[in-house]
C-alpha positions as CSV (number, residue, x, y, z in Angstrom):
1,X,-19.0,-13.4,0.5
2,X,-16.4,-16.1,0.8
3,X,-12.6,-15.4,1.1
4,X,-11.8,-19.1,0.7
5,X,-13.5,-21.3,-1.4
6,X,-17.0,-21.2,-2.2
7,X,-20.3,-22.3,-0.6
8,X,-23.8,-21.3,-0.7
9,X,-25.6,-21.3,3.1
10,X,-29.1,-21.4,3.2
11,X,-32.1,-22.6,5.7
12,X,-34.0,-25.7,5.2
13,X,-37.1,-24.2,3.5
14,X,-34.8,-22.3,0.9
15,X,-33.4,-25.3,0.1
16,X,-36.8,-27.7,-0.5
17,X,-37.7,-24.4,-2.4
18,X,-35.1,-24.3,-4.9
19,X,-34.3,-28.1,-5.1
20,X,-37.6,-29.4,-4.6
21,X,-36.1,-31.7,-2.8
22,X,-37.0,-32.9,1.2
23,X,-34.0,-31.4,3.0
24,X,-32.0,-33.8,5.1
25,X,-28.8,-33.3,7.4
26,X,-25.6,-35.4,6.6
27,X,-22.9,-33.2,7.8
28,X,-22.1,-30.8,10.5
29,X,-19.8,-27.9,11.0
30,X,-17.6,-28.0,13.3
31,X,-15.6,-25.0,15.1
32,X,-12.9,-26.0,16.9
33,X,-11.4,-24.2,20.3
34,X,-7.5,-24.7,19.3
35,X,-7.4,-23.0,15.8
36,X,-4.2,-24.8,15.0
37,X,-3.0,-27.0,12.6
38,X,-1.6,-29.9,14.8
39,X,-4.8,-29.7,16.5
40,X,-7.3,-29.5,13.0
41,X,-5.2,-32.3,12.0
42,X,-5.4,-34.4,14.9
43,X,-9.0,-34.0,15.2
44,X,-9.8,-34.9,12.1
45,X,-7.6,-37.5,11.9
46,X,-10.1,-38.7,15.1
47,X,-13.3,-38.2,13.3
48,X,-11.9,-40.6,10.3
49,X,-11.9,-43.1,12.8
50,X,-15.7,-43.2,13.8
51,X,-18.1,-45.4,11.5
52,X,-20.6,-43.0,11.0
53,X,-18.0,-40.4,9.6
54,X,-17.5,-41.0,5.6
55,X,-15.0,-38.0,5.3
56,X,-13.8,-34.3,6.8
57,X,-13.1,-31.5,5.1
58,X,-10.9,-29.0,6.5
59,X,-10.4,-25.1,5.3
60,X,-6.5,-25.5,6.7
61,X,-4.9,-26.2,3.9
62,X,-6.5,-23.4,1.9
63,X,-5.9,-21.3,4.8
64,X,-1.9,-21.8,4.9
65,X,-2.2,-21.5,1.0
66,X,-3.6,-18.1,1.0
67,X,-0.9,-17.1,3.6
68,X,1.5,-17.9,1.4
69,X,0.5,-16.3,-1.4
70,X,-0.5,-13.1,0.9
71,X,3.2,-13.7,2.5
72,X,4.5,-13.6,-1.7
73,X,2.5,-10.7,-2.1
74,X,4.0,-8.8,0.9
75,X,7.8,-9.4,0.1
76,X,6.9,-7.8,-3.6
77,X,5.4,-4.6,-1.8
78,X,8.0,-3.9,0.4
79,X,10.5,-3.9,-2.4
80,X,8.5,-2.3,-4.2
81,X,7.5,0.6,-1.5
82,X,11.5,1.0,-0.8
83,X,12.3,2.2,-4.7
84,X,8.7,3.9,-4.7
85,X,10.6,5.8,-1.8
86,X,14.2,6.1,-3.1
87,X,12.9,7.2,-6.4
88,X,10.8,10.1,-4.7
89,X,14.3,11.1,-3.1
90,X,15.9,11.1,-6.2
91,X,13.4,12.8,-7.9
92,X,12.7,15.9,-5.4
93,X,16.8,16.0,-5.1
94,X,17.2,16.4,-8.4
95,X,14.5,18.7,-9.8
96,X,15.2,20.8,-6.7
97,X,19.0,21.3,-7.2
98,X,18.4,21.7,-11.1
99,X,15.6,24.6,-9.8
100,X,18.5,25.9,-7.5
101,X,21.1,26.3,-9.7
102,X,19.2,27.0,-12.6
103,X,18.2,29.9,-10.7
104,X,20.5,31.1,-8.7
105,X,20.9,34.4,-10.2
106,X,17.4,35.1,-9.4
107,X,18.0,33.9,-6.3
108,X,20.7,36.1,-5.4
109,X,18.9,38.9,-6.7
110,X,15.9,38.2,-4.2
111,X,18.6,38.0,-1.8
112,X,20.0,40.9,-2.5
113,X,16.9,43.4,-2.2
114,X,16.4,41.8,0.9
115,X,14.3,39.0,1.7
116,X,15.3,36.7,4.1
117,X,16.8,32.8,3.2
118,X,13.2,31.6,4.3
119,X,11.2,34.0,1.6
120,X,13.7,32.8,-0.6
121,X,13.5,29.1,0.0
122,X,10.2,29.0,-0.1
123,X,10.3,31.5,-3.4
124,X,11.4,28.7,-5.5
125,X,10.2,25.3,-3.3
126,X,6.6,26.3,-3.3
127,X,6.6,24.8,-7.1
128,X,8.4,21.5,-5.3
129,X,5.4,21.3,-3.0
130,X,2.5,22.1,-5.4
131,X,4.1,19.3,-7.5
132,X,4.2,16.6,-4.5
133,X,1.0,17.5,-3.7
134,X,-0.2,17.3,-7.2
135,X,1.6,13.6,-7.2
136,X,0.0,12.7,-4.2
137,X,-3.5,13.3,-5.4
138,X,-2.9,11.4,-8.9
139,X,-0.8,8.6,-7.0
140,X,-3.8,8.1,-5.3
141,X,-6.3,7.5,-8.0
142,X,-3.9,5.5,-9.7
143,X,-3.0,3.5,-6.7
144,X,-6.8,3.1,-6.0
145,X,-7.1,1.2,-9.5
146,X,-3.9,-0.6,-9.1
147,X,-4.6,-2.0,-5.4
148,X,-8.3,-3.0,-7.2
149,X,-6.9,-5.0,-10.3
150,X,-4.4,-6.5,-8.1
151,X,-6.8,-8.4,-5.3
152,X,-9.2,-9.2,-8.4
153,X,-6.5,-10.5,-10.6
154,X,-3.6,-12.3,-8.6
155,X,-5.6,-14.5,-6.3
156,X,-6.7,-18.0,-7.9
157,X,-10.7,-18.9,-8.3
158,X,-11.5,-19.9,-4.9
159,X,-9.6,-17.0,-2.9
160,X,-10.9,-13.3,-2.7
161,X,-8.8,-10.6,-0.9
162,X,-10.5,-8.3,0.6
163,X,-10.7,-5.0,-0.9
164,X,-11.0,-2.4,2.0
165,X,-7.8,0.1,2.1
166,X,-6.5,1.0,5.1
167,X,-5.9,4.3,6.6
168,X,-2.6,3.6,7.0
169,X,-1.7,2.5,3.0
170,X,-3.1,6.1,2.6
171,X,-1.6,8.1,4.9
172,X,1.5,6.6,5.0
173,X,2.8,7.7,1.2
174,X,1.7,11.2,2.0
175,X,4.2,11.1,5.4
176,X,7.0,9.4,3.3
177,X,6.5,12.5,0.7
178,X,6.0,15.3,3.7
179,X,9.5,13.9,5.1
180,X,11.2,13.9,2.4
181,X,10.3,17.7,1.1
182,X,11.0,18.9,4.7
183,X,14.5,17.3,4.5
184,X,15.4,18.4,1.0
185,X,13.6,21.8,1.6
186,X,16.4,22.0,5.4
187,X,18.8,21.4,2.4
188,X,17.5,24.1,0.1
189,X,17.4,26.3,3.1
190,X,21.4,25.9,4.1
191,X,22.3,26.2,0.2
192,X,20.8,29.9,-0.2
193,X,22.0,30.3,3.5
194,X,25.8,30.0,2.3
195,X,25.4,30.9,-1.5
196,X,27.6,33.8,-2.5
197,X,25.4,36.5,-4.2
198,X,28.2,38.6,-5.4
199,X,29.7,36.1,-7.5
200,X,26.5,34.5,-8.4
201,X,25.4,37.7,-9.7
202,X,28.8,37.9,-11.7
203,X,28.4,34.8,-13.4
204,X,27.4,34.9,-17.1
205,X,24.3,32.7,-18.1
């Protein structure tokens, strides 16, 4: 497998085998020490200058061109991972004050027989955090096929990302979502804390 560009390696008797040719050496690899450009540049450049040397090819270029490209990538996925997040805000803020106040005669009347603001939180949140849940799961299959058409269809012909996931692209969206119910569900919590039953229990529907 090749990440950039492609080549084919093989042993001297593969290659008589296939070509049917007599194998003969005319070029070398060459690993250099100091990884860096000045220095892949400036040894090359030396290498030009023997006779016996008719050219060099170096994988720098295609290197910084795939770090740009990665670098591209990485900017686009940060902006997209901060609305992915602000959206999820939005989203669990609003479907859990429409749930509250939608149902806050309910809620009162929970209140009222006595159970205490945690039964009733979670009375009417446990729907908010079967629904994450359920979002996580799906976001993850859909994320799985996105992530895979993404590395097979953005890089050009000679690059190939590599397709391993880390732990950290997993867990991390199920953290973001975990934080962001516990917060809203601290919010929940202080609303049916302070809610007035008696006049919630007045109001006409």
């Amino acid at each position: 497998e090749m990440y950039i560009g492609h080549f084919i390696f093989m042993n001297a008797q593969c290659y008589e085998h296939v070509f049917g040719d007599q194998y003969n050496t005319n070029a070398y690899m060459v690993r250099l020490k100091d990884h860096s450009n000045a220095n892949t540049e400036r040894q090359g450049a030396k290498f030009m200058k023997l006779a016996a040397v008719r050219g060099v090819v170096q994988n720098t270029t295609q290197k910084n061109m795939v770090s740009t490209i990665v670098g591209s990538l990485n900017q686009i996925m940060e902006v997209l991972i901060l609305v992915a997040v602000l959206l999820a805000v939005v989203i669990l803020y609003n479907l859990t004050n429409l749930n509250v106040s939608e149902r806050i005669r309910e809620l009162s009347t929970i209140k009222v027989l006595g159970f205490h603001t945690s039964e009733t939180t979670m009375y009417i949140y446990r729907e908010t955090i079967l629904l994450s849940l359920l979002g996580i799961l799906a976001g993850y299959g859909f994320g799985e096929w996105l992530h895979r058409y993404i590395i097979t269809e953005v890089p050009p012909d000679e690059v190939m990302f590599d397709p391993a996931i880390s732990w950290i692209a997993l867990a991390a969206p199920a953290i973001v979502v975990a934080v962001v119910l516990a917060v809203l569900g601290w919010i929940v919590y202080r609303q049916l804390e302070t809610v007035d039953m008696l006049e919630a229990l007045k109001s006409v529907e």
